[in-house]
C-alpha positions in Angstrom: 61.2 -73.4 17.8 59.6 -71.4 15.1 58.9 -67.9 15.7 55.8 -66.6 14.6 56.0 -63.8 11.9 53.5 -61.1 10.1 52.3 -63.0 7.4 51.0 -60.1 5.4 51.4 -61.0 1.7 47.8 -62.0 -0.4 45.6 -61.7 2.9 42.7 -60.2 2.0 42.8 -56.4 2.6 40.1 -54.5 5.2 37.0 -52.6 4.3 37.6 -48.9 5.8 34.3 -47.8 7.1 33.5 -44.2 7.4 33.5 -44.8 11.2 37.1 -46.2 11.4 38.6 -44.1 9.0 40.4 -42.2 11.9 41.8 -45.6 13.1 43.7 -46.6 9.9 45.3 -43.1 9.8 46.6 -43.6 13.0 48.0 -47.2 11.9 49.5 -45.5 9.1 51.7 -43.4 11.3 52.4 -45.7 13.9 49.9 -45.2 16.7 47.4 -47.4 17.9 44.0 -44.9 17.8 40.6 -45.8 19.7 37.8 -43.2 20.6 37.2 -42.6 24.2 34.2 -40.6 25.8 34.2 -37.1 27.2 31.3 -37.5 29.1 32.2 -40.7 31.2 36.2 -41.3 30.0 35.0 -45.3 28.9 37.0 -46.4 25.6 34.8 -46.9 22.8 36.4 -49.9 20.5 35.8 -50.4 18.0 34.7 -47.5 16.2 31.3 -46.2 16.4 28.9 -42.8 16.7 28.2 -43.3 20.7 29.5 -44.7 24.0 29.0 -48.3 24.7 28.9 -47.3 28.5 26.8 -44.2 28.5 25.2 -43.4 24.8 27.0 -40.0 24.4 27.5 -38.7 21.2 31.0 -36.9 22.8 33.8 -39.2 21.4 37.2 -38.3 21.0 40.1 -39.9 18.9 43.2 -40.5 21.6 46.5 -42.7 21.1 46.8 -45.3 23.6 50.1 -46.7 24.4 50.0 -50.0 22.1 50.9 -52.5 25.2 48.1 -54.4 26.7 48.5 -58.8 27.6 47.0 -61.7 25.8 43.4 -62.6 27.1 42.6 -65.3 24.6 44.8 -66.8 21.3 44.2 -69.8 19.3 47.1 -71.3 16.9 45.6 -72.0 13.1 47.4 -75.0 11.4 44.6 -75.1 8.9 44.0 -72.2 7.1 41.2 -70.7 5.2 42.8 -69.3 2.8 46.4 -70.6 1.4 47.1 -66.1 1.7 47.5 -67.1 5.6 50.6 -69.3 5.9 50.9 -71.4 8.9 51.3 -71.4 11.7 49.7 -68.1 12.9 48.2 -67.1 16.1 45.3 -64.9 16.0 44.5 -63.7 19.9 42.7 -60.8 21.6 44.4 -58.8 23.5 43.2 -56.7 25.9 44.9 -53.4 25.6 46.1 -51.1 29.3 43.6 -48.1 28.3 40.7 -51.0 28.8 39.3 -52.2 25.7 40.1 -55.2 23.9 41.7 -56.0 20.1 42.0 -58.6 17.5 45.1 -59.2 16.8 47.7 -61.3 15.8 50.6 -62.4 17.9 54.6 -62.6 16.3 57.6 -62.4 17.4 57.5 -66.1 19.7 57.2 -69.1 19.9 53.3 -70.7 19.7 54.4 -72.6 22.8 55.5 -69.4 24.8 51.9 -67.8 24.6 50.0 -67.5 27.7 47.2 -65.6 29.4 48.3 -62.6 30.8 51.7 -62.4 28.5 52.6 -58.5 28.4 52.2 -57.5 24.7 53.5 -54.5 22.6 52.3 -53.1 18.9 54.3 -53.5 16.1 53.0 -51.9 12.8 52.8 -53.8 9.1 51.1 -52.4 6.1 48.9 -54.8 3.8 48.5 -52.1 1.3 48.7 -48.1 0.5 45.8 -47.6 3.2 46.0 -50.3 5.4 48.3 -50.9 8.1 47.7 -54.0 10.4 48.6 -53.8 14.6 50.8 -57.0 15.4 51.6 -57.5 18.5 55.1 -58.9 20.0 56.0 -59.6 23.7 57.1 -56.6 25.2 60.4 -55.7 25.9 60.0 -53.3 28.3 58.0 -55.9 30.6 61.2 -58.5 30.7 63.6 -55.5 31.5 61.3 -55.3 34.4 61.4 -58.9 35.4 64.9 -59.4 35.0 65.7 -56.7 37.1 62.8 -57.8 39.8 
């Protein structure tokens, strides 16, 4: 088995919009930010000036809680770019406060991923500014099963 890792060396590096600014400072410090609405309590990923749910303009930046499960994955053999070294496994994950994230998994086997897996954040940084959310199966849900 080969366990996936962060393959962060040479990928190309994010453009910060002024919209998302906020997010990467959170990344920086170790929390997983997203904007969630006063008005009807939706979250608003990614980053933008009104609620996908309602169209208010009353946003707020929270920290959610950086676990969520796998919804959808793919495993690249073939990369793009020789920056992404093989094999990785981009996935969205689908985050507990109810939004979902592109991401990409480490931390496992490619074989053990599967819908619904329980996921946790881990943090990397690509560069002064930007810090990527991996995400790893969390620990915390197998103390639970094993003890189940």
């Amino acid at each position: 088995m080969t366990q996936l890792a962060p393959r962060i060396n040479g990928i190309p590096v994010p453009r910060m919009a002024p919209e998302s600014v906020e997010y990467w400072a959170g990344t920086r410090v170790g929390e997983l930010r997203y904007q969630r609405c006063t008005a009807c309590s939706a979250p608003n990923f990614g980053p933008g000036l009104v609620c996908r749910s309602c169209r208010s303009r009353d946003l707020e930046w929270v920290a959610g809680a950086g676990r969520g499960v796998v919804y959808s994955w793919t495993v690249v053999w073939r990369p793009q770019t020789p920056a992404f070294e093989v094999p990785y496994a981009p996935a969205i994950v689908r985050l507990d406060e109810g939004y979902d994230l592109l991401t990409a998994l480490v931390g496992l086997d490619h074989l053990e991923i599967a819908e619904g897996l329980r996921v946790a954040v881990e943090f990397h940084a690509i560069s002064d500014e930007i810090t990527l959310p991996f995400f790893r199966p969390d620990p915390s849900a197998w103390s639970g099963a094993a003890a189940g």
